[in-house]
C-alpha positions in Angstrom: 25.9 86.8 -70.6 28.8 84.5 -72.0 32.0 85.4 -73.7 30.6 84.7 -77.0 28.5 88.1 -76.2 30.6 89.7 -74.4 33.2 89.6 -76.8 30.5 89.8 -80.0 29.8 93.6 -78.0 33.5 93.8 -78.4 33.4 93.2 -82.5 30.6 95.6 -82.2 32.2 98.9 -80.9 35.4 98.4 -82.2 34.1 98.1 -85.9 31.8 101.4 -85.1 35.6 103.1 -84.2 37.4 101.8 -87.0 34.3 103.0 -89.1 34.5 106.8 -87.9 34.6 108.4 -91.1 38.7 110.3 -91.6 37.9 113.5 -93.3 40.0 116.9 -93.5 37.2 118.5 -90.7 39.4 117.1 -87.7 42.1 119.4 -89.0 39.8 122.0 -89.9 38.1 121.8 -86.1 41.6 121.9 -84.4 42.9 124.6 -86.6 39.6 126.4 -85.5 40.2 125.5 -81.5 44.1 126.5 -81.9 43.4 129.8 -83.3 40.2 130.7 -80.8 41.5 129.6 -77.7 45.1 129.0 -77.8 46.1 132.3 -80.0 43.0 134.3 -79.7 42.2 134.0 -75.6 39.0 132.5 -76.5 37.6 129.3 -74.6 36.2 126.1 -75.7 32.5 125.5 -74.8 30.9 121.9 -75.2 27.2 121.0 -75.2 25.0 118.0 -75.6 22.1 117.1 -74.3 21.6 113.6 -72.2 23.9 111.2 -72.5 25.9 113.6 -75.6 26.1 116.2 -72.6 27.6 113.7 -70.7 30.7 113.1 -73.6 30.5 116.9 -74.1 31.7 117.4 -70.4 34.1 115.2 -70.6 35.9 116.3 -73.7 36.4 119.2 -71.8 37.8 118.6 -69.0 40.1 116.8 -71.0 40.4 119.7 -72.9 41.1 121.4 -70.1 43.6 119.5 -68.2 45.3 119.6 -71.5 46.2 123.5 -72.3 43.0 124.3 -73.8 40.8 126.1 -72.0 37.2 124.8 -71.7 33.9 124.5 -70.1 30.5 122.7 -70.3 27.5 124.8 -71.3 23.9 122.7 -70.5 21.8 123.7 -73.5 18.6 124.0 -71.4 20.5 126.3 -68.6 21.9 128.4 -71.3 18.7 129.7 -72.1 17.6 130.6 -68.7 21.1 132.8 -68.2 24.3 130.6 -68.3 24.3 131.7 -72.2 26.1 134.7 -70.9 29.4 132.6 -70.3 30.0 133.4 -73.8 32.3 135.6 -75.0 34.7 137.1 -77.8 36.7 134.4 -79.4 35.0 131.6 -77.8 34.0 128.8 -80.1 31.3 125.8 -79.5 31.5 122.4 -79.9 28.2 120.8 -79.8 27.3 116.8 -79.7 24.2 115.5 -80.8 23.8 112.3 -82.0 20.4 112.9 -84.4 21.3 116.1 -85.0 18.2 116.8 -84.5 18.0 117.7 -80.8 15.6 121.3 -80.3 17.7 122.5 -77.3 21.0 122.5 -79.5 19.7 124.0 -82.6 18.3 126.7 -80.5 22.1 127.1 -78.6 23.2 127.7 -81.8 20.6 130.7 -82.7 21.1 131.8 -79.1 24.8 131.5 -79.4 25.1 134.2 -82.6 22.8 136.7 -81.4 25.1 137.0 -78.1 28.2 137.2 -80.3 28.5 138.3 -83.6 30.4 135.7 -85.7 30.5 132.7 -83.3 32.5 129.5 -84.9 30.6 125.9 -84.0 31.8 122.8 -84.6 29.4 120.0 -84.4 29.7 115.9 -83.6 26.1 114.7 -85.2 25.2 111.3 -87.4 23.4 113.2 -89.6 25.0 115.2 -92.8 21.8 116.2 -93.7 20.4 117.2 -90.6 19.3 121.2 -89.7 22.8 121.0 -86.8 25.0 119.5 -89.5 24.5 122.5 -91.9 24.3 125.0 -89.2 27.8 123.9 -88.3 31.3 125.8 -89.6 33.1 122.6 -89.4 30.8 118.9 -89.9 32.4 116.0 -87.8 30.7 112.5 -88.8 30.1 109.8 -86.6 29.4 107.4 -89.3 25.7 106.8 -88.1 26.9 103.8 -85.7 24.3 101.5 -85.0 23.6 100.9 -81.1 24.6 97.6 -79.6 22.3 97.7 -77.3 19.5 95.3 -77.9 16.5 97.7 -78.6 18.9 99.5 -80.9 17.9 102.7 -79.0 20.4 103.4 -76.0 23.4 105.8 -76.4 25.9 103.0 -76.3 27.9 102.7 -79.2 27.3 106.3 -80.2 28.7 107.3 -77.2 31.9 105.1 -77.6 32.4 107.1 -80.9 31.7 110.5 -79.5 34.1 109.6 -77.1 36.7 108.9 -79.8 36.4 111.6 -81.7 36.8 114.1 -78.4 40.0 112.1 -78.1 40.9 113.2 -81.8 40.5 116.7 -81.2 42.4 116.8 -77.8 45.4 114.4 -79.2 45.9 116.8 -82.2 45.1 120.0 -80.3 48.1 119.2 -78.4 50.7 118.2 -80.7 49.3 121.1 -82.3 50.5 123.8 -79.2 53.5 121.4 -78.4 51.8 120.6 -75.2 54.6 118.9 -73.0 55.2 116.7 -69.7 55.9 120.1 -67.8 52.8 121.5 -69.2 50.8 118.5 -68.0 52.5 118.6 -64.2 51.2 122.3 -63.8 47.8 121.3 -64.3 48.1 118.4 -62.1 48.8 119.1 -58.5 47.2 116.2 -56.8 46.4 112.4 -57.6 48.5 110.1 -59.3 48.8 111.5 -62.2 50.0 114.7 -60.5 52.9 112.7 -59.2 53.7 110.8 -62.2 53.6 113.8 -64.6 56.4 115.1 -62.0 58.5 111.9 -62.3 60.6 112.8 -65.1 61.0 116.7 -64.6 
């Protein structure tokens, strides 16, 4: 590969960010998080499927490490049991690309026969599709196209999931007035531990 490509990958990804549709539902999704978890006691739980599963687990750790309490929930081992980590005040965030993926749509179902009134906020390309209009707040990827060559791998998808998990944590926390101190309680160990304490 030469730099022409590499950096025409580049073009790619970043236009597919810079594309990410800016609507009011990031402040509706964090006003939604805020109240559940951080004034209610709730919990965030993320799902996704493959390689969404994969950017759902990360958002929340990040989520996590970052005052707001959250967990992964696999959508296939929530309906052989680990559904019951729901609870009260708990609200899902759930990524699927097509918005069409079976296990979500049926976490969703799942989801509001365990508990009555359950909020979900879903990452999906499709504003049309059956997850989008299941969801209480809509987050649009803007249907990125993938830059990998068969135009079927989660690449650029991805990237945006990624970015838009980074939305929602960012304003979560200026939300709660999440500080330096806050940060150094969560991280004990590693260099991040040690630099969060630098300055306290």
């Amino acid at each position: 590969m030469n730099t022409d490509e590499i950096r025409s990958i580049l073009e790619h990804e970043a236009s597919a960010i810079l594309n990410i549709p800016v609507t009011d539902a990031y402040s509706n999704a964090i006003d939604l998080i805020v109240e559940q978890v951080n004034k209610k006691k709730g919990k965030l739980v993320t799902s996704g499927m493959g390689k969404a599963g994969q950017i759902a687990q990360n958002i929340a750790t990040t989520f996590s490490s970052t005052g707001t309490p959250a967990v992964f929930l696999h959508p296939s081992e929530a309906q052989h049991g680990d559904l019951g980590i729901l609870q009260e005040n708990d609200i899902v965030l759930a990524i699927s690309n097509s918005g069409k993926t079976r296990e979500i749509i049926e976490l969703i179902t799942l989801a509001k026969n365990l508990v009555d009134g359950i909020k979900f906020i879903v990452i999906t390309s499709d504003p049309d599709s059956l997850l989008a209009q299941k969801a209480d707040v809509f987050i649009h990827t803007g249907r990125p196209e993938e830059v990998c060559g068969l135009g079927l791998t989660p690449t650029t998808s991805t990237t945006v999931m990624t970015v838009i998990g980074d939305i929602l944590v960012v304003g979560t926390m200026r939300r709660i007035g999440f500080t330096i101190a806050d940060y150094a309680k969560r991280h004990h160990g590693g260099y991040l531990g040690e630099k969060s304490r630098e300055n306290l």
